[in-house]
C-alpha positions in Angstrom: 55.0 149.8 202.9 52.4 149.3 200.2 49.9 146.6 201.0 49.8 144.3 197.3 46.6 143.5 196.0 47.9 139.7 195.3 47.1 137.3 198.7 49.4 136.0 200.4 48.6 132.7 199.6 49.7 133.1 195.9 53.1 134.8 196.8 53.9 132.5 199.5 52.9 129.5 196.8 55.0 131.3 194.0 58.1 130.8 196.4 57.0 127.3 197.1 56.4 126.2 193.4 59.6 128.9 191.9 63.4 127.1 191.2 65.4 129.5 192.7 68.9 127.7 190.8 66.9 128.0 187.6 65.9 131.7 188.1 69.2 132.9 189.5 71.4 131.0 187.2 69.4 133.0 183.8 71.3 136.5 185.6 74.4 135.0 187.3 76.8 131.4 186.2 76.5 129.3 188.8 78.4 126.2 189.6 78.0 123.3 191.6 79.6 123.6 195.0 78.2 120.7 196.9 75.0 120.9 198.0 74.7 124.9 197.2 75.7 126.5 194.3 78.2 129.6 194.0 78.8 132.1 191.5 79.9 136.0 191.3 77.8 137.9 193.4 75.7 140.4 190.6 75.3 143.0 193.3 78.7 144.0 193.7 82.3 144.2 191.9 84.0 141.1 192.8 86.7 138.6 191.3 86.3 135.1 193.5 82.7 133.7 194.0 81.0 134.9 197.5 77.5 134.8 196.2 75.8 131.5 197.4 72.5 129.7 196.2 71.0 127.1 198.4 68.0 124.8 196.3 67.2 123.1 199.7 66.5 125.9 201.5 65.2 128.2 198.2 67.5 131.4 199.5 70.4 132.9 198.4 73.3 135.2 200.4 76.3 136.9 199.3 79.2 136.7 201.9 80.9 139.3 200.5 77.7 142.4 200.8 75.0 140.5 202.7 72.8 140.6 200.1 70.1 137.5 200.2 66.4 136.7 200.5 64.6 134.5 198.4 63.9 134.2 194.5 61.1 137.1 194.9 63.7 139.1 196.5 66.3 138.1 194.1 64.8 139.6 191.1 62.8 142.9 192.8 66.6 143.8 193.7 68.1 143.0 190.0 65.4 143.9 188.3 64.5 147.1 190.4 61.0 145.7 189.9 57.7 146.1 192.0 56.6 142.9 194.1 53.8 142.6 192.2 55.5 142.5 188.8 57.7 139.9 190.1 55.0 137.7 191.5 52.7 137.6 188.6 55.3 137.0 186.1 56.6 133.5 188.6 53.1 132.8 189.0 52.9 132.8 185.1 56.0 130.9 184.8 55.4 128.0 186.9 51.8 127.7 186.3 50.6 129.3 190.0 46.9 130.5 190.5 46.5 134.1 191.0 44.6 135.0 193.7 43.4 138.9 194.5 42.5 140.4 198.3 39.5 142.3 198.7 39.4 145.6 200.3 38.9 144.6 204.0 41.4 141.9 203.5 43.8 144.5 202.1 43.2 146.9 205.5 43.5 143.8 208.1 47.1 143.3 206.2 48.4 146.6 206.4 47.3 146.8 209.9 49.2 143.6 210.7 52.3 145.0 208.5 52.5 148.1 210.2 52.6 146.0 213.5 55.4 144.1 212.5 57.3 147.1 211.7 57.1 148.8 214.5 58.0 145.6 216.2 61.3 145.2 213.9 62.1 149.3 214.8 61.9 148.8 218.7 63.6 145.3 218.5 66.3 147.7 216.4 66.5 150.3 218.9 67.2 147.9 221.7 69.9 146.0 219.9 71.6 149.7 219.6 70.7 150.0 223.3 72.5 146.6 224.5 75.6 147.7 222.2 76.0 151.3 223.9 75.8 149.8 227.1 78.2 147.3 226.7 81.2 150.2 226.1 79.9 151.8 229.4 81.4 151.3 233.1 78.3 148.9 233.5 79.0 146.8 230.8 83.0 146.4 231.6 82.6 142.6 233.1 80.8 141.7 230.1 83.2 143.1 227.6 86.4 141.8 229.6 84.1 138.4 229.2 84.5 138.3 225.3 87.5 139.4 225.1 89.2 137.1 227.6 87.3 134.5 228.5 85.9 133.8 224.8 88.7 135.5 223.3 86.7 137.4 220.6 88.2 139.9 218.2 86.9 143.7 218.2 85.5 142.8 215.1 84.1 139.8 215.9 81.7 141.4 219.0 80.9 144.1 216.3 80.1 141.9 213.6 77.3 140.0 215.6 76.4 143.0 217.2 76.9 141.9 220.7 75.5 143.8 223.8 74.9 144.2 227.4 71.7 144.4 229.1 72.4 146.7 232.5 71.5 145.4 235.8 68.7 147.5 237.3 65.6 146.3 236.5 64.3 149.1 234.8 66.7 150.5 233.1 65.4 149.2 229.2 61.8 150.0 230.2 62.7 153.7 231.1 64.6 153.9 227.5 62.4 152.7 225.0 58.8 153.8 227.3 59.9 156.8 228.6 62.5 158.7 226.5 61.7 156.9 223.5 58.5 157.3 223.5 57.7 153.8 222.3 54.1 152.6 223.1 54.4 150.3 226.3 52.1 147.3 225.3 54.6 147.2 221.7 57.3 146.8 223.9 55.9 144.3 225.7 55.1 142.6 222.9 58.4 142.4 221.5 59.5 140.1 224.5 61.4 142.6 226.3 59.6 143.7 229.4 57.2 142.2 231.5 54.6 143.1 234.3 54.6 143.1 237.5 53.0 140.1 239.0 52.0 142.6 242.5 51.0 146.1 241.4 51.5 148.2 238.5 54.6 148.6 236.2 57.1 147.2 234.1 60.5 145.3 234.9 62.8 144.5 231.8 63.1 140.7 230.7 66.9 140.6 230.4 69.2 142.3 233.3 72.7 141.4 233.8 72.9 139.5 230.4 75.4 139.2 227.5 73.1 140.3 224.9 72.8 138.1 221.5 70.4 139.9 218.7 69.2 137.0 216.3 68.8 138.4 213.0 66.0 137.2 210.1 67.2 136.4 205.9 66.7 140.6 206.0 68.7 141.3 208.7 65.8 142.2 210.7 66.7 141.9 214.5 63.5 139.6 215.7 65.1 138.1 219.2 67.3 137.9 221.6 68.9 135.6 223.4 70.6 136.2 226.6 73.3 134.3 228.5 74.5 135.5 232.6 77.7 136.2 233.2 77.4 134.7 237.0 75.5 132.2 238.7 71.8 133.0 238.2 69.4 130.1 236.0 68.5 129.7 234.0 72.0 130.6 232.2 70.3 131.1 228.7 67.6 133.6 228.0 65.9 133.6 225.1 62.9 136.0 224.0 59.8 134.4 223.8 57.9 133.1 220.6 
């Protein structure tokens, strides 16, 4: 990803200080659907309105192609325009100092990016991990769980994604570490393993869990939570913050 020059300060206040309603609605006609406001989604063919604005929370997300994000993200996507482009030309229109980073401030950013998505790509692979598993032999109480005891649809457990984390207590660990290749103190700090309190080594967070990914505006993977499927406490899981 390349690092922008603006600081983040004067993006982050461009989002605070932009109308997304009054940006949105110059590309797309909107209409007044209680507190949101709906229109034809401009990202994709459609006849009945799935494309939905919210001012209070300054987002937007089309039900039909999961398309959303903010008012930045809006008009880099329909515009096919560069962050920075978008950014200065908001900061213009609603009157927003520009501030620049310097060099250093620029390297300590695209260190902390990177992080971040390296993060997001382990936090992916897991989630693919938790879904495999839950179609194998191990995973057969927890599937039989959705399907009868919650009644879920096939494509409801596939549309959220959900998974199983196996029981052994290293079996996540070995994945991601060992054949993955994935640098152990990342995967550590993605929540999902933890060390051993006596000796050396790794045991995984969640074992013997009905896996839940929580997803970000993007899509992102960026938690889990995780509920038993017998007795054990606490009953809900969640990765920490």
């Amino acid at each position: 990803m390349q690092i922008p020059r603006l600081h983040p300060d004067t993006i982050e206040e461009v989002k605070q200080r932009a109308d997304i309603v009054d940006v949105i609605s110059e590309y797309v006609l909107l209409r007044k659907q209680g507190k949101d406001f709906v229109g034809l989604c401009p990202f994709h063919e459609e006849k009945s309105p799935s494309f939905s604005v919210s001012p209070s929370k300054q987002m937007y997300y089309c039900f039909g192609c999961q398309a959303g994000g903010n008012v930045i993200t809006f008009l880099k996507e329909h515009s096919k325009r560069s962050l920075g482009e978008v950014v200065l030309d908001l900061a213009r229109r609603y009157q927003v100092p520009v501030q620049m980073l310097e060099p250093e401030q620029r390297q300590e950013l695209q260190r902390q990016i990177t992080l971040r998505e390296q993060l997001h790509e382990i936090l992916a692979v897991t989630a693919s991990f938790y879904q495999y598993a839950l179609r194998q032999a191990q995973g057969q109480v927890a599937l039989e769980y959705l399907r009868s005891k919650r009644e879920l649809s096939e494509e409801t457990i596939q549309q959220f994604h959900l998974g199983y984390a196996p029981a052994d207590w290293e079996t996540l660990y070995r994945y991601l570490v060992e054949q993955k290749h994935f640098p152990v103190q990342l995967v550590e700090q993605a929540g999902l393993i933890v060390p051993r309190k006596t000796g050396s080594g790794y045991y995984d967070r969640f074992r013997d869990r009905l896996m839940i990914p929580i997803h970000d505006s993007q899509g992102r993977v960026i938690a889990f939570g995780g509920r038993t499927l017998g007795d054990e406490q606490p009953k809900y899981l969640n990765s920490p913050e």
